[in-house]
C-alpha positions in Angstrom: -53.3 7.1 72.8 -54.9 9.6 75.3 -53.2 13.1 75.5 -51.8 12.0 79.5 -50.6 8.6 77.6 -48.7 11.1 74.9 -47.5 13.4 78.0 -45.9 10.3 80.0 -44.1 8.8 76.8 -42.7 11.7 76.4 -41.4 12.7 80.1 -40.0 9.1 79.8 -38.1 9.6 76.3 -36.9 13.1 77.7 -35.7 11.0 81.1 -34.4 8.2 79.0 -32.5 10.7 76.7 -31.2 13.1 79.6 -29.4 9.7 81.1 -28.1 8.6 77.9 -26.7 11.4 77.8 -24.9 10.7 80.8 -23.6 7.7 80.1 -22.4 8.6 76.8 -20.2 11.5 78.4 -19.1 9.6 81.1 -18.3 6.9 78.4 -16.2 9.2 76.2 -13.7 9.7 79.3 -11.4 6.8 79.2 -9.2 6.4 76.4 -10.9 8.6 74.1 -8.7 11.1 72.1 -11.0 13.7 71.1 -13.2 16.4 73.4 -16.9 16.3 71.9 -16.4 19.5 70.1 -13.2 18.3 67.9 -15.0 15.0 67.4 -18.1 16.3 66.0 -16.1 18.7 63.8 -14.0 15.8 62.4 -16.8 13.4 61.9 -19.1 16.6 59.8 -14.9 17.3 57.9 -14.9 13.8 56.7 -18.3 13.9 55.1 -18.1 17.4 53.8 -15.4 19.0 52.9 -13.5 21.2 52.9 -15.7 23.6 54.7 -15.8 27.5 55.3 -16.0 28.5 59.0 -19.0 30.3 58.2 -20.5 26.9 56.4 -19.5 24.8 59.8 -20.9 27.8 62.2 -24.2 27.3 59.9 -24.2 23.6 60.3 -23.9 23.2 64.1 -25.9 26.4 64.8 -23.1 28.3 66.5 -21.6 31.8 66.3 -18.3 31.5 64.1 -16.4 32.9 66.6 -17.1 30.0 68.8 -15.9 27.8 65.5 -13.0 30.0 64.8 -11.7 29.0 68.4 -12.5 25.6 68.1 -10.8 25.1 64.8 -8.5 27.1 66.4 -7.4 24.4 68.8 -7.6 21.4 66.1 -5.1 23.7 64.0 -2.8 23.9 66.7 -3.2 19.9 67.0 -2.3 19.6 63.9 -5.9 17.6 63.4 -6.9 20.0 60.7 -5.9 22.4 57.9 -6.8 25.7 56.0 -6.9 25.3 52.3 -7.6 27.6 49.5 -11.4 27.3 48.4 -11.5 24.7 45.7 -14.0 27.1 43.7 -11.8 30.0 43.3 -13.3 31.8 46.5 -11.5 34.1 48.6 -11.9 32.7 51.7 -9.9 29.8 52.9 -11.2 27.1 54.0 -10.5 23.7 56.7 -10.2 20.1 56.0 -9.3 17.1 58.2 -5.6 16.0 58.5 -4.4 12.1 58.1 -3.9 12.6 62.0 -6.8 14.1 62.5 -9.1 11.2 61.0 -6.5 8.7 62.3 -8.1 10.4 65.8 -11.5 10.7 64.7 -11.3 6.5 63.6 -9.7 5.5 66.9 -12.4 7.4 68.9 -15.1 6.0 66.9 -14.1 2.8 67.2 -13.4 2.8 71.3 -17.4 4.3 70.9 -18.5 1.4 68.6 -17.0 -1.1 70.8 -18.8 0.5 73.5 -22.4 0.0 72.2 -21.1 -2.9 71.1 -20.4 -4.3 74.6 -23.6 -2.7 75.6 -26.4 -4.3 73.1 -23.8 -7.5 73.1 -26.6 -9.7 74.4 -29.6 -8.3 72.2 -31.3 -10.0 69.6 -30.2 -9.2 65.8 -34.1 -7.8 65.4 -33.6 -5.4 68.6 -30.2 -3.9 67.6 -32.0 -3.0 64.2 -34.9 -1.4 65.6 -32.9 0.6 68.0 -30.8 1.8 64.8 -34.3 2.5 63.3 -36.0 4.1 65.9 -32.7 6.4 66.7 -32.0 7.2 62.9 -36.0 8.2 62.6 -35.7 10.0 65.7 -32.6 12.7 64.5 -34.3 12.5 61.1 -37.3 14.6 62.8 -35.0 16.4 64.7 -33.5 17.2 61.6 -36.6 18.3 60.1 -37.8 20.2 62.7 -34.7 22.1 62.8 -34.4 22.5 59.1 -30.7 21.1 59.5 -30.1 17.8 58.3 -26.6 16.0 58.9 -24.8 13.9 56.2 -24.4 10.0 57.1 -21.6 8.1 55.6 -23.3 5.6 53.0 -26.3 5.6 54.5 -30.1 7.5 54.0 -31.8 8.4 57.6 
């Protein structure tokens, strides 16, 4: 593949990305339980946990005092708790609640449905290489970022 070749596949993967994007946003309006912030934090809780603020700040690259407030709301939800450091540490840290992952499973199922309703029509071998291509794909980003993210039951 030429080096123009290379620079239009990628214009077109950035263009394809930017409008899923959209769509997925626009998708997680009706119904949904959970802002995108509370239902990342959930979904990385129920892998890991419990979890430090500093150890979640770390994992989605942000400042912990942007964590701290957004624990901060899912405390106040009652979608999450502090609990003592199961190693003996001093600082405290935040698991799910029942109600929280009640939320988190409710959501995830109104966004499997979704895709579901979407790729409905698709041929078994299709759906599969999408769920390939888009695993591989986050596995580089991953990589590249020197941040990988735990997958329930599953290697990327």
């Amino acid at each position: 593949m030429s080096v123009s070749d290379r620079d239009e596949v990628a214009a077109d993967v950035e263009n394809e990305l930017t409008l899923l994007s959209r769509y997925h946003a626009h998708a997680q309006r009706a119904g949904f339980q959970l802002d995108r912030s509370a239902y990342l934090l959930l979904g990385r809780l129920e892998l890991e946990h419990p979890l430090s603020l500093k150890q979640l700040a770390e994992a989605f690259r942000l400042d912990i005092s942007t964590i701290n407030r957004q624990i901060g709301a899912l405390l106040r939800r009652g979608l999450v708790e502090r609990v003592p450091d199961p190693d003996g540490g001093m600082a405290r840290k935040v698991e799910a609640t029942a109600l929280g992952l009640e939320q988190l499973h409710a959501d995830r199922a109104l966004g499997r449905n979704g895709v579901d309703r979407i790729i409905a029509e698709w041929s078994d071998h299709d759906r599969g290489e999408l769920r390939r291509l888009l695993t591989k794909f986050n596995g580089e980003i991953e990589k590249y970022d020197g941040n990988s993210w735990p997958r329930a039951g599953r290697t990327p």
